[in-house]
N, C-alpha and C positions, 0 to 999 in steps of 0.2 A: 449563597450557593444555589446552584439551577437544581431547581426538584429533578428525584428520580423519579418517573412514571414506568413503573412496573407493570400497570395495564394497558399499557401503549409499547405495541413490539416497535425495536429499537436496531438501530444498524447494526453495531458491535455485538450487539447480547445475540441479536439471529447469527453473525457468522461465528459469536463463541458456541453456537448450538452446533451446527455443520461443522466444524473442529469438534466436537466431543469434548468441551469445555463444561463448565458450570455454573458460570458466572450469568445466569437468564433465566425467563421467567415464561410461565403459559405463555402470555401472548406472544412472547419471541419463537417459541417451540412451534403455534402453531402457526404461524407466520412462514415460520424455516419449513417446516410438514409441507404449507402449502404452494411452495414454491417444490420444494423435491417432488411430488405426485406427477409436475409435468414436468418439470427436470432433474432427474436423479443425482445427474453427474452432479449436480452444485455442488455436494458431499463431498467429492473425490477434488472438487475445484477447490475446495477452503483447504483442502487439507495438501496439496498439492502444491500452493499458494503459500504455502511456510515451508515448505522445502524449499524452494524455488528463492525463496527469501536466506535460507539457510547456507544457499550453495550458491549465491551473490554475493554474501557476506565476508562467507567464507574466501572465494577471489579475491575482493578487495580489499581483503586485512591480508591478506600471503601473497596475493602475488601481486595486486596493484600500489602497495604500501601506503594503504588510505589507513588514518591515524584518527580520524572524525566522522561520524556519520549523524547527520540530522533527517531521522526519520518522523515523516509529518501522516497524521492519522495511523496510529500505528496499532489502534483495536486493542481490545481484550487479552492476555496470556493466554494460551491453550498449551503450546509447546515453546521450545527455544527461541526467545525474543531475541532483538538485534544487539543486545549489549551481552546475555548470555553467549551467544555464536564467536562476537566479538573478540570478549574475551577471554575464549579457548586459545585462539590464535594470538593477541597480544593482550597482557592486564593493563594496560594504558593506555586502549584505544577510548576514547571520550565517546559518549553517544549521547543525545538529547532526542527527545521523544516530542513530539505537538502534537495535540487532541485537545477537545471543546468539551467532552466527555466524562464527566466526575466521576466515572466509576472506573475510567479508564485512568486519566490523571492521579488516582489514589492507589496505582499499583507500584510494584518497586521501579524506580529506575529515575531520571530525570527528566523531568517534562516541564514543556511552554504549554501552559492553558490558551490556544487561539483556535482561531480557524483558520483554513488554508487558504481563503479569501484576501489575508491578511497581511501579506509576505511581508510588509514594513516590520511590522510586530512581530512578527516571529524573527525573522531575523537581528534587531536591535536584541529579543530578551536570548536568543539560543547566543549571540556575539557575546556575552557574559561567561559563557561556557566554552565555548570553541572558537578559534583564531580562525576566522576567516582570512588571513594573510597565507592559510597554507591550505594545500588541498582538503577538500570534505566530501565526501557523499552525499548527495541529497537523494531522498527516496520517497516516493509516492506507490505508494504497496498496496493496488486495487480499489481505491478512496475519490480518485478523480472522475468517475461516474453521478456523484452527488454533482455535479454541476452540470444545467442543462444544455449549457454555451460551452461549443471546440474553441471556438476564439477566445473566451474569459476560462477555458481550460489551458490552451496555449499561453495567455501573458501569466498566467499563474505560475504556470514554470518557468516562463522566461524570466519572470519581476523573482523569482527566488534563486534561482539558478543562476542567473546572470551576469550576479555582480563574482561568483565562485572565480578563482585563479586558474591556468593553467594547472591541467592536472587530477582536476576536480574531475568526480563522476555525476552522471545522472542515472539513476534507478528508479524504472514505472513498470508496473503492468497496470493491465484493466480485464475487464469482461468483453467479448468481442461478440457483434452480432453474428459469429458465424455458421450457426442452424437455427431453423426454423424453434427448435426445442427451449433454447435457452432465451430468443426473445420470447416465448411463450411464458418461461422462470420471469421474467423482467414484470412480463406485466400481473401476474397471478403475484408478485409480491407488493406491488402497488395496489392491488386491489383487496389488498390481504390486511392492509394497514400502515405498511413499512414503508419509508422513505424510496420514493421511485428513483431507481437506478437507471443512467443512460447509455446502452451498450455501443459501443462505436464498432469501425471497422480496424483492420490492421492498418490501413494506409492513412487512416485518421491519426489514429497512434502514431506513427510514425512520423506525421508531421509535429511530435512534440519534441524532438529529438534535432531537431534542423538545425544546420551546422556545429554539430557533434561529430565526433568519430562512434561507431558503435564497434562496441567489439563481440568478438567473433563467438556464436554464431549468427549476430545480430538481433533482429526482433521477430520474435518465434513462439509459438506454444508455450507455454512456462514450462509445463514437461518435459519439454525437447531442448530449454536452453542447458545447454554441458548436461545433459542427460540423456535417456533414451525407452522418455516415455508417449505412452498415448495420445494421441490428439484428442485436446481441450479448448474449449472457446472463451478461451484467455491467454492473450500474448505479454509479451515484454521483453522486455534488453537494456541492457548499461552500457552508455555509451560515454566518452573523456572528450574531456575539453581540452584541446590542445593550444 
């Protein structure tokens, strides 16, 4: 089993901190501290960030009739995970969880220990669970920043997403560089300890989505997707495969 270092702040344990979670430790705390001193919003962005996740979920189990959802880097609990939301809406919706993360894999739910580097592997062990012969959601939920490559961000969704059927959804947001404030959060948490995050732009984003249908309102604020909140510099949108 990969040791846990608890004196080395940690991706999941800082954003379980910014959720108001429990599951972390000093150095994650001050890590999280140091990154909200120059960007506050982070706070409102993690927690913002499981709404946002809540009220996708919700669409594609009622009204998209997605029956599957294989959500990849899927963090720490803090509130409503993807199979709790799920199955409000239907008790038969199937969900599988991917994380590299033992503290994350040792929570309730069903999970592929990979990394998302790995699409072969994840998709062979999550195919044991869910019928790729029928539509799934696949969902990358703020985690695609750990890669420093758009291009080996791009085939990463393409090599998992692409073999999906008609009908199938795609679910991303990210962190956007769109103020000076938040690349400032980027780099004060790299320099803090944490795993350096790569902010992109929206029209980056967007090229992950390429020959998808997006649905409406497209890719937008997480706040503003089917909602009617603040502007945040963090987008995303679900887009089908037709």
């Amino acid at each position: 089993m990969t040791e846990i270092r608890t004196d080395v702040p940690h991706a999941a344990r800082i954003w379980n901190y910014w959720m108001g979670g429990a599951d972390n430790f000093p150095a994650d705390r001050a890590a999280g501290d140091a990154v909200a001193q120059v960007y506050p919003e982070i706070v409102v962005m993690a927690r913002e960030s499981r709404q946002f996740l809540i009220r996708v979920v919700r669409y594609l189990a009622a009204e998209a009739g997605i029956k599957q959802f294989l959500d990849i880097g899927t963090g720490l609990p803090t509130m409503q995970n993807t199979h709790e939301v799920a199955a409000g809406i239907d008790p038969a919706v199937k969900v599988v969880y991917v994380d590299n993360d033992p503290m994350v894999t040792a929570q309730p739910g069903t999970y592929v220990h990979a990394d998302y580097h790995d699409p072969a592997l994840i998709l062979a062990s999550a195919g044991k669970i869910l019928d790729f012969s029928q539509p799934v959601a696949v969902m990358f939920m703020g985690v695609l920043g750990y890669e420093a490559s758009l291009d080996e961000v791009r085939s990463i969704v393409t090599h998992t997403f692409g073999s999906a059927v008609p009908g199938s959804h795609l679910v991303l947001w990210d962190g956007t560089n769109t103020t000076p404030s938040v690349v400032a959060g980027a780099q004060r948490l790299a320099e803090s300890g944490g795993v350096p995050y790569i902010l992109r732009s929206p029209d980056e984003l967007a090229s992950c989505f390429d020959g998808l249908s997006l649905i409406t309102p497209g890719l937008v604020p997480i706040t503003q997707w089917r909602a009617d909140g603040e502007f945040i510099d963090a987008y995303g949108a679900v887009a089908r495969k037709d």
